[in-house]
C-alpha positions in Angstrom: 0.0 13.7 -21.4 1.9 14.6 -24.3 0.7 17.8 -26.2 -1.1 19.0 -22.4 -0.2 22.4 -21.4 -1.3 22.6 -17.5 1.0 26.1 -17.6 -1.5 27.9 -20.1 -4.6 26.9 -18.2 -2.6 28.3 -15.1 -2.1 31.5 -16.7 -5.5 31.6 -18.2 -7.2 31.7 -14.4 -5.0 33.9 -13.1 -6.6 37.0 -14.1 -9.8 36.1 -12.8 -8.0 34.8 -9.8 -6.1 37.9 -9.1 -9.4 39.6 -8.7 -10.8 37.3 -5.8 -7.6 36.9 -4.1 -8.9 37.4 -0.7 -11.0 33.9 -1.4 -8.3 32.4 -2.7 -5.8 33.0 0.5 -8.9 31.4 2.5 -9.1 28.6 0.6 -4.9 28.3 0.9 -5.4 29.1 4.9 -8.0 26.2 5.4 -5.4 23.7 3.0 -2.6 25.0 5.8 -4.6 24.3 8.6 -5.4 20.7 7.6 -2.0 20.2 6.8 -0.9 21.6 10.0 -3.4 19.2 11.9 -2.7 15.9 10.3 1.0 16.4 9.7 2.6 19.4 12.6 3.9 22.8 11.9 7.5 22.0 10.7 7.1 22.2 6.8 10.4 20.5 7.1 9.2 17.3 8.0 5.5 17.7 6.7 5.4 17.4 3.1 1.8 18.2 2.7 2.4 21.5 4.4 5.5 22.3 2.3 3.0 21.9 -0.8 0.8 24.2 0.7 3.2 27.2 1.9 4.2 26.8 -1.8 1.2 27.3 -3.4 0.6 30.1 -0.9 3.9 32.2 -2.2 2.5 30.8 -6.0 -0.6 32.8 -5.2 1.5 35.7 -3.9 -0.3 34.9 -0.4 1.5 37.4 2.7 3.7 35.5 4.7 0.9 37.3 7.7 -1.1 35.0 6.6 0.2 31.6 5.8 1.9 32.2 9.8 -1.6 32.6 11.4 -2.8 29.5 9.3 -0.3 27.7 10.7 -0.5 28.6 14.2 -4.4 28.2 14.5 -3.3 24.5 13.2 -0.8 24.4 15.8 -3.3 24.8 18.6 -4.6 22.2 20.8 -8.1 20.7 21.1 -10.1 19.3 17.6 -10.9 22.6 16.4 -12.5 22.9 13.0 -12.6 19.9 11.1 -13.0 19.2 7.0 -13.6 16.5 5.2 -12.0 16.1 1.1 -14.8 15.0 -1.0 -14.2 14.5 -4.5 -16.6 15.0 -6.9 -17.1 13.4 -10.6 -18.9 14.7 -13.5 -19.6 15.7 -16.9 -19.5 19.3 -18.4 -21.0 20.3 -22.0 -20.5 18.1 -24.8 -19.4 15.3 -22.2 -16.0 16.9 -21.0 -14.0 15.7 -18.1 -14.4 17.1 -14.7 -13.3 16.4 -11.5 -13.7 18.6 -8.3 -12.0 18.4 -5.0 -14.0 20.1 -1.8 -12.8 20.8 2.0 -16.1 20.9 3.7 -17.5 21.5 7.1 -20.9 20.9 5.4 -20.9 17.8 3.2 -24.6 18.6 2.2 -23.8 22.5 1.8 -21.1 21.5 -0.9 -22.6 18.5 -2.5 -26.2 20.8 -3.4 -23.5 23.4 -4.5 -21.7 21.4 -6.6 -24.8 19.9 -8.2 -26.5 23.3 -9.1 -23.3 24.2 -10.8 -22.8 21.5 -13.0 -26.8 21.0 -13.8 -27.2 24.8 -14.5 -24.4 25.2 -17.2 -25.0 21.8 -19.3 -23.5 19.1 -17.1 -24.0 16.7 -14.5 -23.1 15.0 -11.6 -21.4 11.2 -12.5 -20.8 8.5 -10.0 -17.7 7.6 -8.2 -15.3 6.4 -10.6 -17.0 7.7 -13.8 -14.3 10.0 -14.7 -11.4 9.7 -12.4 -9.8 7.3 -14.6 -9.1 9.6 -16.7 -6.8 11.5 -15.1 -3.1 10.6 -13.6 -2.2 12.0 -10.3 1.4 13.6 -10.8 3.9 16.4 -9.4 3.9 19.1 -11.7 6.6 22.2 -11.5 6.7 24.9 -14.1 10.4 27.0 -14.3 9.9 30.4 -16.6 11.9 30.7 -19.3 12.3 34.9 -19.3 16.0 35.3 -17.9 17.2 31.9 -17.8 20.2 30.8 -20.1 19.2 27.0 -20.6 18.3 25.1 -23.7 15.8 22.1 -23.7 18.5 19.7 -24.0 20.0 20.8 -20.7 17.1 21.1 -18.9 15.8 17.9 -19.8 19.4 16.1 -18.4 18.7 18.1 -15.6 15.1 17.0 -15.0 16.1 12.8 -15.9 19.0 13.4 -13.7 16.7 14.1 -10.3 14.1 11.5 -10.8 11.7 13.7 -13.4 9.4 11.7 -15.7 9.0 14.2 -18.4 10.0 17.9 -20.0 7.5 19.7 -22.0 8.7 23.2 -23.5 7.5 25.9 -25.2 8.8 29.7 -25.8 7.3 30.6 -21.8 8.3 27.4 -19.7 9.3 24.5 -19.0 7.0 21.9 -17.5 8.0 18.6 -15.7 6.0 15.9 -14.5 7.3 13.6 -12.1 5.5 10.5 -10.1 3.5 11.9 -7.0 6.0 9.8 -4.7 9.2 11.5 -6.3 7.8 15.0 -6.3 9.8 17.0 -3.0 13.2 14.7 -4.6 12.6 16.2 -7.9 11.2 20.0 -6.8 14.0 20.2 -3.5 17.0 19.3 -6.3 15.7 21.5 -9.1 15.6 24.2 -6.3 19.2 23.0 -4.9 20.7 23.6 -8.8 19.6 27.4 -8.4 16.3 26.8 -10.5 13.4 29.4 -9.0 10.1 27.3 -9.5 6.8 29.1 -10.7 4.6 26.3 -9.6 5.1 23.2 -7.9 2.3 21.0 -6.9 0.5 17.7 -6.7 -2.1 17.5 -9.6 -4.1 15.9 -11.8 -3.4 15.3 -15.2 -5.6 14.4 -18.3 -4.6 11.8 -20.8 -6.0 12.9 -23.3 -8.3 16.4 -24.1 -11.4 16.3 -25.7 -12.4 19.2 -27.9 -15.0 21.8 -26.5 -17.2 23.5 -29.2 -17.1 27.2 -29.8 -21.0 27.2 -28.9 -20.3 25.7 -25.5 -17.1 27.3 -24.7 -18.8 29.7 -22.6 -20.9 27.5 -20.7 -18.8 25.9 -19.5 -16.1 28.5 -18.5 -19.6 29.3 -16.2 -19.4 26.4 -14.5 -15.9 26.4 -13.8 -16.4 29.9 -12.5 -19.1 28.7 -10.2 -17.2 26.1 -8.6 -14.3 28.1 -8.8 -16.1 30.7 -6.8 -17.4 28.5 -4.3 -16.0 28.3 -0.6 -15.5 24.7 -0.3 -13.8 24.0 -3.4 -10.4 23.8 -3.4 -9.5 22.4 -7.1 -11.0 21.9 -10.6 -9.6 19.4 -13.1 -11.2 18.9 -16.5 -9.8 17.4 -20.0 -11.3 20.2 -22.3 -9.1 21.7 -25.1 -9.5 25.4 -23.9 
């Protein structure tokens, strides 16, 4: 994990995220819903939710919205119902990549999926063939602009609350914690006046693999495909980009 910079990846996206945000709030609202159904309506007690309302206020998602997502959870009777699919594969030159769906169509997503990884130099892989590859971890990013603490202080801070590690650069700084200690870690930072930039569950290469200039934009294709698509609701790869 050392060297990996999720926090320029994030900024990279956000651009081309900024101009499909109206996708990007339904994708958040159907994440809020599920949470809402499997866990209730009190983000207090509901961890997953929590997650979710965050990365709805990351996304600069109206509070209009992330209240109707959690009252249509709230309601009785099934409703609608998803199932997470995860999917494994290969990109150009072999690269890394793993997809997580919310479907009400398994067969919908899975021919999506497919048709973007085999149309931009990449395949489908089977269960297992990359996932290994990745650590699952709490990630929170805290801007630098405005804040009056060095790297040393910061990282007392972060080993105080139960972080694993601090990475640092001139923008941010980027803590990784075990999935299990994340709301500890994320509720204390908060508690010490810190205002968070991100804060999520994630998944984390161990190491990056280098992406040829020739392929580069290949496969920023086929992450904009299954960016794009309805069902998808993350995209993890271990390119240098």
């Amino acid at each position: 994990m050392s060297g990996h910079s999720k926090w320029s990846n994030i900024q990279g996206r956000k651009n081309a995220q900024d101009a499909k945000r109206g996708k990007i709030f339904q994708k958040i609202s159907r994440e809020i819903y599920m949470a809402v159904k499997s866990g209730g309506p009190d983000p207090g007690i509901n961890p997953q939710l929590r997650m979710m309302i965050d990365k709805a206020k990351a996304a600069n998602m109206p509070n209009d919205n992330v209240k109707r997502a959690i009252t249509k959870g709230s309601q009785t009777g099934e409703g609608e119902h998803y199932d997470e699919i995860t999917y494994e594969g290969y990109g150009p030159n072999g690269i890394a990549v793993l997809v997580h769906t919310l479907t009400d169509n398994r067969n919908r997503t899975a021919t999506n999926v497919r048709v973007a990884f085999n149309k931009n130099g990449g395949s489908i892989g089977e269960t297992g063939s990359v996932g290994y590859l990745f650590d699952r971890k709490g990630y929170l990013a805290i801007e630098r602009a405005g804040l009056d603490v060095d790297e040393d202080t910061m990282l007392l801070s972060v080993l105080e609350v139960g972080g694993e590690e601090l990475e640092t650069s001139e923008e941010v700084f980027e803590i990784y914690t075990d999935p299990t200690d994340f709301t500890t870690v994320r509720d204390a930072l908060e508690a010490e006046g810190y205002k968070l930039a991100q804060a999520e569950i994630t998944m984390v290469p161990q190491t990056t693999a280098a992406l040829p200039a020739d392929k580069a934009e290949l496969f920023q294709t086929m992450l904009d495909k299954l960016e794009d698509d309805d069902d998808v609701s993350e995209v993890f790869h271990n390119a240098e980009m």
